[in-house]
VMD Tcl script that draws the C-alpha trace (Angstrom):
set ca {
  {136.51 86.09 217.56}
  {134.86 85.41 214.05}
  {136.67 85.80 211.10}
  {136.50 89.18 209.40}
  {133.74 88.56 206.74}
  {134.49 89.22 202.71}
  {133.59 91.23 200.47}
  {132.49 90.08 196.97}
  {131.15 91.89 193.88}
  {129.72 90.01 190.84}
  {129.96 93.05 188.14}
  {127.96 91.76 184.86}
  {127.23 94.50 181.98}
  {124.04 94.47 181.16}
  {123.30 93.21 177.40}
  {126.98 94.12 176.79}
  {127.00 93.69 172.98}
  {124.44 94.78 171.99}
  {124.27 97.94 174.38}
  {128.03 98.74 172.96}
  {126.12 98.56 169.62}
  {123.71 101.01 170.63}
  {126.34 102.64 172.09}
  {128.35 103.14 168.85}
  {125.14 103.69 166.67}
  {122.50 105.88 168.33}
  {119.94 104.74 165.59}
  {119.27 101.79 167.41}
  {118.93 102.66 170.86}
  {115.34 101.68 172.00}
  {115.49 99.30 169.47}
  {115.00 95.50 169.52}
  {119.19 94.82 168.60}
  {119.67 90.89 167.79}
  {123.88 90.34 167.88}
  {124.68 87.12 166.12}
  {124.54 85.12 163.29}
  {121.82 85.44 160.14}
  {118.95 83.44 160.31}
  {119.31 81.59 156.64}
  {122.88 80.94 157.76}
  {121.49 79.04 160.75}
  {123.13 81.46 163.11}
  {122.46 81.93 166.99}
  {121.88 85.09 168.98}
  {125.04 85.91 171.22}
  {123.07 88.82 173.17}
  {119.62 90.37 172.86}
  {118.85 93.98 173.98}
  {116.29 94.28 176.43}
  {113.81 95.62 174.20}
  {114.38 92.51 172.30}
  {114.08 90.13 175.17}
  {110.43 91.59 176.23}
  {109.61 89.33 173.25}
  {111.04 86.08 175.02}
  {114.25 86.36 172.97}
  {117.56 85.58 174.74}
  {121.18 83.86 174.34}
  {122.07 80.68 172.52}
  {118.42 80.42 170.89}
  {118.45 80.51 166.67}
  {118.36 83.35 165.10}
  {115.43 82.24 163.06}
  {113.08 81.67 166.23}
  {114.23 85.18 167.50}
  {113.60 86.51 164.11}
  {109.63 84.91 164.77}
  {109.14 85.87 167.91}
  {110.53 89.35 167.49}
  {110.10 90.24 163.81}
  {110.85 94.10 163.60}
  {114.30 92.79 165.46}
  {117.68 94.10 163.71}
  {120.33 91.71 163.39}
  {123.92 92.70 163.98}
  {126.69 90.93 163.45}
  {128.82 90.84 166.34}
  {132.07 92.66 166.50}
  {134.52 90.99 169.03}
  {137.33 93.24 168.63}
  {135.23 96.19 169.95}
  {133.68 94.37 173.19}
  {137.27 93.25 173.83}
  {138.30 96.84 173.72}
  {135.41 98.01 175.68}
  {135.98 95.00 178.26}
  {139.10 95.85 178.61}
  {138.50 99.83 179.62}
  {135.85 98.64 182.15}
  {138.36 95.80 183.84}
  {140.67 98.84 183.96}
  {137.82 100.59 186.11}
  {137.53 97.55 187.95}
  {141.44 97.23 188.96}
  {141.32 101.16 190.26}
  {139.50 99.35 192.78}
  {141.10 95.84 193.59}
  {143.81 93.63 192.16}
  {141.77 90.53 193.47}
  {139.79 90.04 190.34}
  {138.05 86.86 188.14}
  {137.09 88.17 184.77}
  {134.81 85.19 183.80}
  {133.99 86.50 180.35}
  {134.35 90.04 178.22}
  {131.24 91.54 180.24}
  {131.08 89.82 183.70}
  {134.32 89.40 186.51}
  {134.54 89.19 190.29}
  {136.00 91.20 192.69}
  {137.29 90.55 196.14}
  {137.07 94.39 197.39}
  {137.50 93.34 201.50}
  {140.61 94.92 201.34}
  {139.16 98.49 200.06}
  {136.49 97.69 202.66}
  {138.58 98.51 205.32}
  {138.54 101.99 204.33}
  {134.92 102.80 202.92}
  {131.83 100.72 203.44}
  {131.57 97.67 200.37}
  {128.15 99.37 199.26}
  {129.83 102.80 198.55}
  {132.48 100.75 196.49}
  {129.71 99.10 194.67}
  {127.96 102.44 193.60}
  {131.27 104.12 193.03}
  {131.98 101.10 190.45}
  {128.07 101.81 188.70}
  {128.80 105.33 188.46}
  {132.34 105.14 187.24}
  {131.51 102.45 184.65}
  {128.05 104.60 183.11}
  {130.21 107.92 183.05}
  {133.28 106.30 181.18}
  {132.13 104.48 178.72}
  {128.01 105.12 178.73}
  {127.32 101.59 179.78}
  {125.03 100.03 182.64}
  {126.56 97.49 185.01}
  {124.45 94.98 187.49}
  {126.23 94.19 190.68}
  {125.49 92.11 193.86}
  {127.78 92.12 196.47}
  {127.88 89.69 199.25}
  {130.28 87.36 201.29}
  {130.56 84.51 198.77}
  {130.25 84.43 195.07}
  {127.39 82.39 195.13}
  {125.58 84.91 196.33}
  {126.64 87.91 194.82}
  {126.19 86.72 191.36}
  {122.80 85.44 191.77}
  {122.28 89.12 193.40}
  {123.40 90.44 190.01}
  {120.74 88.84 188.09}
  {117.98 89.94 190.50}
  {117.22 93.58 189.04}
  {119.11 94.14 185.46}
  {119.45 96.29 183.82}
  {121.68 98.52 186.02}
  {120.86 96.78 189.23}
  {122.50 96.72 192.65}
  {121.51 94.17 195.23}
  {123.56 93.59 198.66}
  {123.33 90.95 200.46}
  {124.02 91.76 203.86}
  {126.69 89.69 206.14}
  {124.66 86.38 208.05}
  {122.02 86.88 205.31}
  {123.01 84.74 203.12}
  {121.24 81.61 203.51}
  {117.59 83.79 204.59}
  {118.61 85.86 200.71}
  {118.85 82.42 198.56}
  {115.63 80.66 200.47}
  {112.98 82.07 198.32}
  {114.85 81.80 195.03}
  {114.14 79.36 192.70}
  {116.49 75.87 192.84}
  {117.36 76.59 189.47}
  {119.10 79.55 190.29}
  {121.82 78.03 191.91}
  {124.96 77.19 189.76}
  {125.81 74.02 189.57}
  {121.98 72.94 189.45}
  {120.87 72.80 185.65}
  {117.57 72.74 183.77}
  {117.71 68.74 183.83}
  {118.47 68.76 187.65}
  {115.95 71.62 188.54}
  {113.25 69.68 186.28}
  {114.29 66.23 188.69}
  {114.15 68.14 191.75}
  {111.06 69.85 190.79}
  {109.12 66.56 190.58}
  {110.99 65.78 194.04}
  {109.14 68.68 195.34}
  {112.39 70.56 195.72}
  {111.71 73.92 193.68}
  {113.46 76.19 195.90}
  {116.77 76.62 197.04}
  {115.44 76.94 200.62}
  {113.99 73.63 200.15}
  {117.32 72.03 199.26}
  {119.26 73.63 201.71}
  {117.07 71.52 204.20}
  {117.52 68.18 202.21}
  {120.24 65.97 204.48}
  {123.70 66.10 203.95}
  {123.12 62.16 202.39}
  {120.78 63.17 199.91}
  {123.05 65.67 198.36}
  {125.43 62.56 197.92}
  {122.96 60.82 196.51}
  {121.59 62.96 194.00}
  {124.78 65.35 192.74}
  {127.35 62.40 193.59}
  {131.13 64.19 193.92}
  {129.34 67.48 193.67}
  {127.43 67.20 196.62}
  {128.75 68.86 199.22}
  {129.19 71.66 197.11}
  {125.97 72.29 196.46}
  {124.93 72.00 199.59}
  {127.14 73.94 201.09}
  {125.97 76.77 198.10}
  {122.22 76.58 198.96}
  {123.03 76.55 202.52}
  {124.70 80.17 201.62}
  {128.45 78.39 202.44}
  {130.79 79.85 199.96}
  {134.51 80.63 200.59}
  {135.17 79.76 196.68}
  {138.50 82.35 196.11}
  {138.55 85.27 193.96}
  {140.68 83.59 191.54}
  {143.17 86.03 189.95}
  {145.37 85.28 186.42}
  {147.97 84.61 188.62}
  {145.99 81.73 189.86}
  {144.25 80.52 186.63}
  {145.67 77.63 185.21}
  {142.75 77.21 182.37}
  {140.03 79.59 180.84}
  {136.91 78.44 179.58}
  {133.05 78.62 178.75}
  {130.78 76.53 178.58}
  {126.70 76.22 178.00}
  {123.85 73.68 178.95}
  {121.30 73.72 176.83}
  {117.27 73.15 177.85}
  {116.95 70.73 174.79}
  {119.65 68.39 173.66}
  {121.13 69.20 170.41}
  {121.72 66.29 168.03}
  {124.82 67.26 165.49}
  {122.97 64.85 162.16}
  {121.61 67.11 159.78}
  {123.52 70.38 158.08}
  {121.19 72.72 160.09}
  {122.23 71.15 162.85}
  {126.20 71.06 162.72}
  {125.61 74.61 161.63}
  {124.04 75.02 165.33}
  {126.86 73.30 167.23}
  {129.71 75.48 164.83}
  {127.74 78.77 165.78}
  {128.22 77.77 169.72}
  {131.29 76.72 169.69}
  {131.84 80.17 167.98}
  {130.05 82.02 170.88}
  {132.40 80.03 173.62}
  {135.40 80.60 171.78}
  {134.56 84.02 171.70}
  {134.12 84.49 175.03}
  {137.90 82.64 175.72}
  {139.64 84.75 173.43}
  {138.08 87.68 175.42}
  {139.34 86.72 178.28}
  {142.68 85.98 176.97}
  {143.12 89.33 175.72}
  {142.03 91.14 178.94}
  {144.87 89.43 180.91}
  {147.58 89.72 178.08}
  {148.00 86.04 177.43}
  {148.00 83.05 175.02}
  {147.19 79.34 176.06}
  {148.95 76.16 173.31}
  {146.05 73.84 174.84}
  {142.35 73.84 173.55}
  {140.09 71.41 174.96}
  {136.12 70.89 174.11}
  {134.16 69.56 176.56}
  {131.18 67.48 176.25}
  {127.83 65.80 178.09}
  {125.66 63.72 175.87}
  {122.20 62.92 177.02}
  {122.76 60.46 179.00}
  {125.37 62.72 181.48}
  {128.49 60.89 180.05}
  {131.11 63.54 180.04}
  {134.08 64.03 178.29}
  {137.33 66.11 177.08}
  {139.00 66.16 173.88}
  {142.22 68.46 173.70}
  {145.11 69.45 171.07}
  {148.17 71.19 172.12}
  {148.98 73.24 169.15}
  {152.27 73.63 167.87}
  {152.46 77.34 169.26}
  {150.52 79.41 171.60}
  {147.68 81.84 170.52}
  {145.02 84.12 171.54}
  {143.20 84.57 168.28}
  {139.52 83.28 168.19}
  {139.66 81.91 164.84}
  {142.38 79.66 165.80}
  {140.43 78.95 168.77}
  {137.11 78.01 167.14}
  {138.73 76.24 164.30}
  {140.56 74.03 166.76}
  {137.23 73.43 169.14}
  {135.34 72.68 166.35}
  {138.08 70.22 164.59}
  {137.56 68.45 168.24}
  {133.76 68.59 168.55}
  {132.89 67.20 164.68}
  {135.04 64.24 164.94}
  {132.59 63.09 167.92}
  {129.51 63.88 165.79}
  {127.32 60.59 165.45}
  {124.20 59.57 164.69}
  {123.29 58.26 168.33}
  {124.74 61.02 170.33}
  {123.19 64.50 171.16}
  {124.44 67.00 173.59}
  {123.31 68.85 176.48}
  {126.41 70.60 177.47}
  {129.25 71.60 175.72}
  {132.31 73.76 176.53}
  {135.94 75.48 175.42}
  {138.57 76.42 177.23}
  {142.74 76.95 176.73}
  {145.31 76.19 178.84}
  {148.87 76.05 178.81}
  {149.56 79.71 179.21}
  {152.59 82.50 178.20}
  {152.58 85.79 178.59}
  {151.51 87.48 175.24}
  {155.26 89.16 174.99}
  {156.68 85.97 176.57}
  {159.49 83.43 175.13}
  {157.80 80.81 172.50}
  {158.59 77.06 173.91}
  {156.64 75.58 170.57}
  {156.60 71.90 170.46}
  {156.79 70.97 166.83}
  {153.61 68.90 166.79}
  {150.24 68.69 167.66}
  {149.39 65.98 170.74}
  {145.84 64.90 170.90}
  {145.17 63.50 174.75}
  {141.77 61.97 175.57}
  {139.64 61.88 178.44}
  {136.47 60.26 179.56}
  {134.69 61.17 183.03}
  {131.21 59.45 184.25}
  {130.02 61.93 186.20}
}
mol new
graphics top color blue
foreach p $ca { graphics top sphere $p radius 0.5 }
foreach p [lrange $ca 0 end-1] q [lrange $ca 1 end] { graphics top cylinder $p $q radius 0.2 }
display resetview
């Protein structure tokens, strides 16, 4: 008898700060909303509104270029503590329903609902989320739902804002076919771009690549990715319980050197946007991490960690960022420029927890090829 299939459902807010900006001040609703950073201060969008985006504006890309591409734009600077607080009414929506969930950041978390499938069908549960979510707090959610999370967050993505997409059980590999290769986490712009000139440009395509090639071309990561675009996932739900780190991290389309001012500005205004997102999730589970580790791929796919273990543990995102970036400028150089880079903390206490400080701050290296 076959196993009893899961349930999965990616939730992801749609635009979340800057619809909780429109939210909070109706002036701007149907307005092109830019949250981040101000241009002559070299800052970086952290989320566009969709009227924005229509003008090819999105994450991660200088304010300054989203400032030329979408000139009657209104910057707003972003307000953490409020998308923490509104994050952490909609998990509370979220745990009415399961206690099996991964909030990845403040506006995005998975949910293993098979065991409140038992009683009413996974798609009513879905809609019951949308509903409850928009009547609560006046906010949109996307959600796919699927066996795997592979496939239920790339269902997510498919028809924002306020979408719902189900992938239905043994359609998983027939859903991902059509979709582009770059869809698939764990492939990046780099790696779509080499498989693209490999002919490979949709996941369909790689799914039918041999199980060698995958070896070949994604080396220890292989099999997972084939196994992904193959629409094998059985990838837990991970709870806290089961976290042992919390991060974020970004790949960029275009390296990013760290030489000039302008530039260092750049890699401070990212590291600001991961930290961010941490610190988030931090607060929506009630607990502090000692360890903060950057990590880092330079051009040429070297990757590597650098972490401090502070002398107490903390939630706050300005001790967060200030650590991350202490970490990222001292491996600034003049030959090095970076196409991913990440933050995450470790070392966890509950926030109300006993304090086992250690009285000084260890630096640990270390240095992957991948």
């Amino acid at each position: 008898m076959p196993p009893h299939p899961r349930h999965i459902i990616h939730a992801d807010l749609d635009a979340f700060y800057a619809a909780v900006e429109q939210l909070d001040n109706p002036e701007l609703r149907g307005l092109p909303v830019l949250v981040g950073g101000r241009p002559e201060g070299r800052g970086v969008v952290a989320t566009a509104s969709y009227e924005a985006r229509r003008f090819g504006v999105h994450s991660a890309m200088p304010m300054a270029t989203a400032v030329r591409q979408c000139p009657d734009g209104i910057i707003v600077r972003p307000r953490f503590d409020r998308y923490r607080e509104m994050s952490g009414q909609i998990m509370g929506i979220f745990r009415d329903v399961t206690q099996v969930i991964q909030p990845v950041s403040l506006d995005e978390a998975y949910l293993d609902v098979t065991e409140a499938a038992a009683e009413r069908s996974p798609i009513a549960i879905a809609i019951d989320i949308k509903e409850r979510v928009a009547a609560e707090t006046g906010l949109t959610v996307s959600v796919g739902l699927g066996t795997g999370k592979t496939v239920a967050k790339i269902a997510s993505d498919l028809q924002k804002p306020d979408g719902l997409v189900v992938v239905p059980v043994g359609g998983e590999a027939e859903f991902l076919a059509p979709l582009a290769v770059g869809k698939l986490v764990g492939v990046g712009p780099k790696s779509a771009a080499r498989l693209h000139d490999e002919g490979v440009e949709t996941i369909g395509q790689l799914a039918e690549m041999p199980d060698a090639w995958f070896a070949r071309h994604f080396g220890r990561r292989g099999d997972s990715i084939r196994d992904r675009a193959r629409g094998i996932d059985i990838d837990p739900v991970q709870t806290s319980r089961e976290a042992k780190s919390m991060s974020a991290e970004t790949t960029f389309a275009d390296d990013l050197p760290g030489n000039s001012d302008e530039e260092r500005a750049n890699l401070r205004s990212i590291i600001e946007r991961l930290s961010g997102r941490v610190a988030g999730s931090l607060a929506n589970k009630g607990i502090m991490g000692r360890t903060v580790t950057v990590k880092m791929r330079l051009s040429d796919f070297t990757t590597f960690t650098r972490q401090t273990t502070l002398s107490s543990p903390t939630d706050e995102e300005a001790a967060i960022v200030s650590t991350a970036w202490m970490l990222l400028d001292r491996e600034l150089a003049p030959d090095r420029a970076f196409r991913l880079l990440g933050v995450g903390v470790s070392g966890f206490t509950q926030k109300d927890g006993p304090d086992d400080a250690t009285p000084e701050p260890v630096v640990t290296q270390q240095r992957l090829i991948l």
